[in-house]
C-alpha positions as CSV (number, residue, x, y, z in Angstrom):
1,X,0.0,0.0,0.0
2,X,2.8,2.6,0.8
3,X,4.1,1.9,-2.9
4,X,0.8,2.6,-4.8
5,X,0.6,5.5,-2.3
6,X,4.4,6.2,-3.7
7,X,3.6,5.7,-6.6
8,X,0.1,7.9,-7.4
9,X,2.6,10.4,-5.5
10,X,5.3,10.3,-8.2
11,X,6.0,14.0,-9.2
12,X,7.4,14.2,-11.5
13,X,6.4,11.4,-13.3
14,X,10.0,9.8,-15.0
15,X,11.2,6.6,-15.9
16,X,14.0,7.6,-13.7
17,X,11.5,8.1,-10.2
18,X,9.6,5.5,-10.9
19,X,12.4,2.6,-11.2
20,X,14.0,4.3,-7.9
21,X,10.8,3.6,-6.1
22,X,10.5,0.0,-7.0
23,X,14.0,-0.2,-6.2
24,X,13.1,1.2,-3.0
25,X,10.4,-1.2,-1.6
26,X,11.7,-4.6,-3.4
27,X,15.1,-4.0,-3.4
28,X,15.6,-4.9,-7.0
29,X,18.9,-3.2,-8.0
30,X,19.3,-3.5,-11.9
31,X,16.2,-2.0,-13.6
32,X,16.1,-0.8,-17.2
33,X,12.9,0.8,-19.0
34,X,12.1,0.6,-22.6
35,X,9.3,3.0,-23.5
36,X,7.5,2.1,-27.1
37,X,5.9,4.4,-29.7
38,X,2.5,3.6,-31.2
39,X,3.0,1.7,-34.3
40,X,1.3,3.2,-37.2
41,X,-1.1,0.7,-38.5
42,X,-0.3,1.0,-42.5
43,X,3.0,-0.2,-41.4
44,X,4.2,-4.0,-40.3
45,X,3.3,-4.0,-36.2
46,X,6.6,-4.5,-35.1
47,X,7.0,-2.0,-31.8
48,X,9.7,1.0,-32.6
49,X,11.9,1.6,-29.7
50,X,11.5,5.1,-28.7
51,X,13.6,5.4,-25.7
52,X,15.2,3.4,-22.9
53,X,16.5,4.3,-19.1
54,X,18.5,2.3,-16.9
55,X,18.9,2.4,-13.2
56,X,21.7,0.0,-13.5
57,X,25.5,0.3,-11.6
58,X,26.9,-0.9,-15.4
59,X,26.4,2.1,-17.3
60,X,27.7,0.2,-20.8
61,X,24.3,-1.5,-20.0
62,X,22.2,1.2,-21.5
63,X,25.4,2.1,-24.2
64,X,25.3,-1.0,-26.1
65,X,21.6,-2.0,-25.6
66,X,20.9,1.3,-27.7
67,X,23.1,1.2,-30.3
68,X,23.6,-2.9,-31.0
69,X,21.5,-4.7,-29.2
70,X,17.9,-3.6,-29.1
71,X,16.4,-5.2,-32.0
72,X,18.0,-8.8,-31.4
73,X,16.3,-8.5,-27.3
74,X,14.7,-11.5,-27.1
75,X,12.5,-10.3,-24.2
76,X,11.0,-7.0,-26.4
77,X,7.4,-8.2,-27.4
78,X,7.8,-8.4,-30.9
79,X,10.5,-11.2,-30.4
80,X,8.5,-13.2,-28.0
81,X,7.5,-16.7,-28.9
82,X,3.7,-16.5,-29.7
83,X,2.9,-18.2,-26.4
84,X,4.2,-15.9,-24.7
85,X,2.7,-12.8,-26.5
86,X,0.1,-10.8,-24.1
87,X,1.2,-11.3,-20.8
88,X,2.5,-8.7,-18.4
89,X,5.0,-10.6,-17.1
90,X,7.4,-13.0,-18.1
91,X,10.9,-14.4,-16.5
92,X,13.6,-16.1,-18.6
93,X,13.3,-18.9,-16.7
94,X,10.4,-20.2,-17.9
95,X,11.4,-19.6,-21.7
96,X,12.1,-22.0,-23.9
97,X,16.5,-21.8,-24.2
98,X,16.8,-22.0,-27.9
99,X,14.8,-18.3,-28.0
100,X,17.8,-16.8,-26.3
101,X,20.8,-19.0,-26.1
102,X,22.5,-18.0,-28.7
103,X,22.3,-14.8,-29.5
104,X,25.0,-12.2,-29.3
105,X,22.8,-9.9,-26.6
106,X,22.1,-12.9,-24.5
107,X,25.8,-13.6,-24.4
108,X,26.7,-9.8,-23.8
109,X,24.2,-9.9,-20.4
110,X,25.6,-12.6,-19.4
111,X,29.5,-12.9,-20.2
112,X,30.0,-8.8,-20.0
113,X,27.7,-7.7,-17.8
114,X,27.1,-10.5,-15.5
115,X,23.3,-10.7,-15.5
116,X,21.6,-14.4,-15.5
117,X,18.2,-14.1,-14.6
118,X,15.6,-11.4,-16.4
119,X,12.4,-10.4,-15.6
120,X,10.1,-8.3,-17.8
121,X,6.8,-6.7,-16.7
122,X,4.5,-5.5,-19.6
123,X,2.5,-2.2,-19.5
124,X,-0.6,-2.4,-21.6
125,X,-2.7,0.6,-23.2
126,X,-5.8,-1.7,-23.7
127,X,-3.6,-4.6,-26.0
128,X,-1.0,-2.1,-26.8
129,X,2.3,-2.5,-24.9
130,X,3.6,0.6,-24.1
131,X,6.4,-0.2,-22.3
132,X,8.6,-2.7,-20.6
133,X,10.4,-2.7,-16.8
134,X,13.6,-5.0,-17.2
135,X,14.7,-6.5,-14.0
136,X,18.1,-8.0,-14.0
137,X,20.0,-10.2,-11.2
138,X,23.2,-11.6,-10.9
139,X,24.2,-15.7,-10.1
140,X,25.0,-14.2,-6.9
141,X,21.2,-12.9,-6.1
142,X,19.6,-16.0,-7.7
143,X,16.6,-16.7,-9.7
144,X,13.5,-14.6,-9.0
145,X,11.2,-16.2,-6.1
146,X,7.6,-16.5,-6.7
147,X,6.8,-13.8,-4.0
148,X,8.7,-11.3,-6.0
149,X,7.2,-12.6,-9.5
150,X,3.7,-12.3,-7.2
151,X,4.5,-8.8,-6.2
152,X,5.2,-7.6,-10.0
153,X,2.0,-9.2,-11.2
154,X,0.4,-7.3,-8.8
155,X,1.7,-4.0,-8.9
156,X,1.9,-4.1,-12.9
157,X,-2.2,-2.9,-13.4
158,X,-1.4,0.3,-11.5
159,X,2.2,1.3,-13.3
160,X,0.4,0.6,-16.4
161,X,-2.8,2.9,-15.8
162,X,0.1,5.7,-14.5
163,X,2.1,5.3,-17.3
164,X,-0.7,5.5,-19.5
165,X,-1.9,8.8,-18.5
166,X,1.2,9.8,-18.2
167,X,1.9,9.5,-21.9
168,X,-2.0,11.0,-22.7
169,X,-1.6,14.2,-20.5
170,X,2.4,14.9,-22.0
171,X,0.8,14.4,-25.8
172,X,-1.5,17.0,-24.5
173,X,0.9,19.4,-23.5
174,X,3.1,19.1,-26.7
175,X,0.7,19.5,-28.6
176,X,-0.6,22.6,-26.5
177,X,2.7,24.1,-26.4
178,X,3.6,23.6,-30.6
179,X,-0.2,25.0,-30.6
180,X,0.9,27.9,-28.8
181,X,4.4,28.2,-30.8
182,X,2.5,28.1,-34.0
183,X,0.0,30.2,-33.4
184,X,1.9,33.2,-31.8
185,X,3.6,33.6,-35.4
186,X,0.7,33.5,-37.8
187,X,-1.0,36.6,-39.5
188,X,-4.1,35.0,-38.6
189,X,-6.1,35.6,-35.0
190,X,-6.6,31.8,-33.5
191,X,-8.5,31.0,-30.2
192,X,-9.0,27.6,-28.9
193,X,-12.3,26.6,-26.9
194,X,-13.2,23.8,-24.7
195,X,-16.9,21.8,-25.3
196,X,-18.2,24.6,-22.3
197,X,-16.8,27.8,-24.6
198,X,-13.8,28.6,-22.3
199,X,-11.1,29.9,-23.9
200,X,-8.2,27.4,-23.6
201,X,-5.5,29.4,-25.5
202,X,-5.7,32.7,-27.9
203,X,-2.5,34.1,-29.8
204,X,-1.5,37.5,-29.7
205,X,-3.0,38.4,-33.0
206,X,-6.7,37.3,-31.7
207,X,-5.9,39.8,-28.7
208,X,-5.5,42.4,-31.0
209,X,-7.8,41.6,-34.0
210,X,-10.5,41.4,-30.9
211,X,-9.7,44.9,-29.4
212,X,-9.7,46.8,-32.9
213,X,-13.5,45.5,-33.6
214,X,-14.8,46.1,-30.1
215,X,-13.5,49.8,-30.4
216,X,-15.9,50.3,-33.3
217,X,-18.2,46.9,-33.0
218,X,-19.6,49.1,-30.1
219,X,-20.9,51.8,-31.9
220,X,-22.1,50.4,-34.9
221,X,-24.2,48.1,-33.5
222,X,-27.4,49.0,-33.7
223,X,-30.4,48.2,-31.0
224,X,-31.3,44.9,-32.3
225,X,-30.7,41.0,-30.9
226,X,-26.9,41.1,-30.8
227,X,-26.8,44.4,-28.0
228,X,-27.7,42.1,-25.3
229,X,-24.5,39.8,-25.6
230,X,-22.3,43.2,-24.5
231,X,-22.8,42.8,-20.7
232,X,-19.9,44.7,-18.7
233,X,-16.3,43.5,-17.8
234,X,-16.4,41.2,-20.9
235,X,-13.2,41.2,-22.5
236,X,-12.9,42.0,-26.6
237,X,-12.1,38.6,-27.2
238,X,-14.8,37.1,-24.9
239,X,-16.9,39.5,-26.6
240,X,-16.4,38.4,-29.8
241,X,-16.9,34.6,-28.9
242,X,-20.5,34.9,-27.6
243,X,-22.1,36.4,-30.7
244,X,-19.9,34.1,-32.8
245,X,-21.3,31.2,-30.6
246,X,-25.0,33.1,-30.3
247,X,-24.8,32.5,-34.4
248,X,-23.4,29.1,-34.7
249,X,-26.1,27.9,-32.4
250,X,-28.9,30.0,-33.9
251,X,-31.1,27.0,-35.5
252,X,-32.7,30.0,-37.7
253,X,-29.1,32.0,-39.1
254,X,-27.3,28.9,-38.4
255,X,-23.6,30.5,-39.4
256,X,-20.0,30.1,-39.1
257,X,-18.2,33.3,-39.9
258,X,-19.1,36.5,-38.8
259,X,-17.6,39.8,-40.9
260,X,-16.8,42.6,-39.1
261,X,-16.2,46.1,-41.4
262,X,-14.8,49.3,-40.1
263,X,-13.5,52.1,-42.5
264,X,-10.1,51.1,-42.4
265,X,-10.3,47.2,-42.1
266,X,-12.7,44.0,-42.4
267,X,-12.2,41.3,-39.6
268,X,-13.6,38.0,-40.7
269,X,-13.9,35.2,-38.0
270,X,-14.5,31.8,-38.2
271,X,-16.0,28.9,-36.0
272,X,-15.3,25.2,-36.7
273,X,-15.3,22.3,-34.5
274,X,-13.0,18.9,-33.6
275,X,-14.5,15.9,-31.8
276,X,-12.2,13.5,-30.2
277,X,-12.5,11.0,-27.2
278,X,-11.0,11.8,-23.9
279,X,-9.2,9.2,-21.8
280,X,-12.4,7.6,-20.5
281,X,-13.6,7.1,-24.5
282,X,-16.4,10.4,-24.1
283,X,-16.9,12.1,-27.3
284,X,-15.6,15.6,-26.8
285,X,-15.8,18.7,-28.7
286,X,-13.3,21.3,-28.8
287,X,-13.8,24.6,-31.3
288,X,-11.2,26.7,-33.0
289,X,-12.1,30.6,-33.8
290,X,-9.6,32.4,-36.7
291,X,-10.0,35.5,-37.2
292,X,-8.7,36.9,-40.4
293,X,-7.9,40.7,-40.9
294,X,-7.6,42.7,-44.7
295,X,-7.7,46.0,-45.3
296,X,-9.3,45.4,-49.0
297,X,-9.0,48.4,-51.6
298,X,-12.6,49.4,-50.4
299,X,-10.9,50.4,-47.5
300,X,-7.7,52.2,-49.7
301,X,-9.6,55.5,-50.1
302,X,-10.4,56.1,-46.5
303,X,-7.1,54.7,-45.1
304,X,-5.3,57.8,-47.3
305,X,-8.7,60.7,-46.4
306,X,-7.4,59.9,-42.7
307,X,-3.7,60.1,-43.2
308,X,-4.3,63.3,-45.5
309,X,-6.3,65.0,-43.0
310,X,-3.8,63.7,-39.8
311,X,-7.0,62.3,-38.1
312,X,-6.5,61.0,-34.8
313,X,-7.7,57.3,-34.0
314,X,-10.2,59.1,-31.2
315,X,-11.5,61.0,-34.3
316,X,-11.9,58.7,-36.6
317,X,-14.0,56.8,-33.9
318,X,-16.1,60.0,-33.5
319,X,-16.5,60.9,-37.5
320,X,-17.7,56.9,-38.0
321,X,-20.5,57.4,-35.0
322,X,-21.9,60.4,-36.7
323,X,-21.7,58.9,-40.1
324,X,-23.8,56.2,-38.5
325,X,-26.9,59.0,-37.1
326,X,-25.1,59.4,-33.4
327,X,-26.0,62.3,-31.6
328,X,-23.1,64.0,-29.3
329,X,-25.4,62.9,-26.1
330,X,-25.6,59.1,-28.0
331,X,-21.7,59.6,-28.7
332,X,-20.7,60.2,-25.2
333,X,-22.7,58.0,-23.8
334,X,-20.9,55.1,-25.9
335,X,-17.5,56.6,-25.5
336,X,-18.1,57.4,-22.0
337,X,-16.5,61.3,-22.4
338,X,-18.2,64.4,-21.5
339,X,-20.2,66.0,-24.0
340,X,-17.7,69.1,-24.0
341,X,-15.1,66.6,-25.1
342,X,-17.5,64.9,-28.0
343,X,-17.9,68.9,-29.0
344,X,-13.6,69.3,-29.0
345,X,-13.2,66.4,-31.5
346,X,-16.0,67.2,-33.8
347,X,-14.2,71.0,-33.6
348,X,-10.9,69.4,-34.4
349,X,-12.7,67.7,-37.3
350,X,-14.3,70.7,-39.0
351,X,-10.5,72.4,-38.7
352,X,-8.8,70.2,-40.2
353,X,-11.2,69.4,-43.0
354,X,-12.0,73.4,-43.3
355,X,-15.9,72.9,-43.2
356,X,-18.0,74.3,-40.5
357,X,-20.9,72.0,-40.3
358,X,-22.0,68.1,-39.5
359,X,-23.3,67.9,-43.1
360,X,-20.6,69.8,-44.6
361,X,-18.4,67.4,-42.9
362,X,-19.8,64.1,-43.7
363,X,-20.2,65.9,-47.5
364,X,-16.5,66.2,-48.0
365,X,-15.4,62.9,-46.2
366,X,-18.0,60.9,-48.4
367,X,-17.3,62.9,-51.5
368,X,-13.4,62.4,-51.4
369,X,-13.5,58.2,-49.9
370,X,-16.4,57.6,-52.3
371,X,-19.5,57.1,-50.4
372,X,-22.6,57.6,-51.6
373,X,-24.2,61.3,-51.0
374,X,-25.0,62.0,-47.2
375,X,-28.4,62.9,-46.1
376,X,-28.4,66.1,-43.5
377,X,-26.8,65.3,-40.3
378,X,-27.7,68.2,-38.6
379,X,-30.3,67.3,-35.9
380,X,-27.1,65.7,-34.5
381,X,-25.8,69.1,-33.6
């Protein structure tokens, strides 16, 4: 009990730790462990050998065992005689001589090293073996006794269900962190969503691409179904997920992608989903958000009115609300500035574009970006 307890303990998880704890408690002191990849199933099922430790006083042990003898180990579960094939643990002992006798790693052990009596316990991912602990002993310490064959049957089941999730939660990981890797260097916005909508990982450029349309999504929004899924302290990003989700759920405007357009860029994003099954076989879903930004050559003609005109970003922001009907109460309101400072801007605007009214201003703006004619804007006054 104290070695499960040890064991389900283990932090970190290693090869290393975990042939030091049986060590420990059974006083085994030549251990070697051979982890194995997943075969790929269009190729012949022979295991590949993806790495091996050894807790081991003969370091040439590990050496040679990587770089010669390996695929002649007559204990790895490919060589096994078919009667052997399946079970989680096996002694040489009991197998038959000629399987072993005469091969060149059997004679190494044995002549070089000084080992005589093998034990191998087999851990199983369902009927996959996943790995192999190698116990070796000298003439000295004798044959293995069945209490200590007893005591590796028993304890096998639990290494193998640790080991096992062991190798589930680091693919996770990796593939989290080459996730994260990859996505911090694309062009493209990219957010990653659990089956419940929480965000599991966002790149920088999703950050961003989110802020920019919040800072005008706000404002051009008008009263209608979407307002309600604005509710205070929501982030940009967070922001931009619920109406993404509110429309790919919508059974009546059932839709994917969402295009956001301000004057000097279009932000399309995009929701797809991945199912996959956890570790207990549940179907999950996870959902991936991009979110693409262009500037398009709509946009070319506005992009060049602002930088003629040196028009601050706070201006811009006001000039689009009153092209869209806003009032200066409505505009600081939805800014959150005092209507004296709604008044500055505007006053900064008709300066620099040498007009002196709303309608003169939208006139010109519309006129030189290519907008169709402007009604009068000047109840907005």
């Amino acid at each position: 009990l104290s070695f499960l307890y040890d064991l389900y303990s283990l932090e970190p998880f290693s090869s290393i730790n975990l042939m030091n704890l049986i060590s420990k408690y059974f006083n085994f002191h030549n251990i070697g462990f051979v982890s194995y990849a997943h075969p790929d199933s269009s190729k012949e099922s022979k295991m590949q050998l993806n790495n091996v430790a050894s807790y081991s006083r003969e370091r040439d042990f590990i050496k040679n065992y990587n770089k010669k003898y390996y695929k002649e180990d007559f204990m790895d579960p490919s060589n096994l005689p078919c009667a052997f094939k399946g079970r989680q643990i096996i002694t040489l002992t009991e197998m038959p001589a000629d399987s072993y006798s005469n091969s060149e790693y059997y004679k190494f052990l044995s002549d070089d090293i000084g080992f005589h009596f093998f034990l191998s316990s087999y851990l199983y991912d369902n009927s996959t073996c996943i790995a192999r602990i190698g116990i070796f002993k000298s003439k000295a310490e004798g044959d293995f006794t069945p209490e200590e064959i007893a005591t590796m049957q028993i304890i096998n089941p639990y290494i193998s269900q640790i080991f096992s999730t062991h190798l589930k939660n680091y693919k996770i990981i990796i593939n989290h962190s080459i996730l994260e890797a990859c996505c911090d260097k694309q062009p493209c916005g990219v957010v990653v969503l659990d089956e419940h909508f929480n965000i599991t990982c966002s790149n920088n450029a999703a950050n961003q691409f989110c802020d920019e349309i919040m800072e005008f999504r706000e404002y051009t929004l008008s009263v209608g179904d979407l307002r309600d899924i604005y509710v205070l302290g929501y982030s940009p990003l967070r922001s931009v997920i619920n109406e993404l989700r509110k429309q790919y759920f919508d059974t009546s405007a059932h839709s994917d992608t969402i295009e956001y357009k301000s004057y000097t860029a279009k932000y399309t994003c995009s929701l797809t989903s991945y199912k996959y099954n956890d570790m207990q076989e549940v179907t999950r879903t996870n959902y991936f958000i991009y979110i693409v930004k262009s500037s398009g050559k709509e946009n070319e003609s506005i992009m060049n009115f602002f930088k003629k005109y040196d028009i601050t970003e706070r201006e811009i922001t006001v000039l689009q609300m009153i092209d869209k009907g806003y009032t200066n109460n409505e505009i600081s309101e939805n800014l959150v500035i005092s209507i004296y400072t709604v008044k500055t801007h505007i006053s900064n605007l008709y300066k620099k574009l040498n007009v002196h009214s709303r309608t003169s201003l939208l006139f010109k703006f519309r006129k030189e970006v290519g907008i169709n004619e402007v009604e009068s804007a000047e109840s907005g006054e």
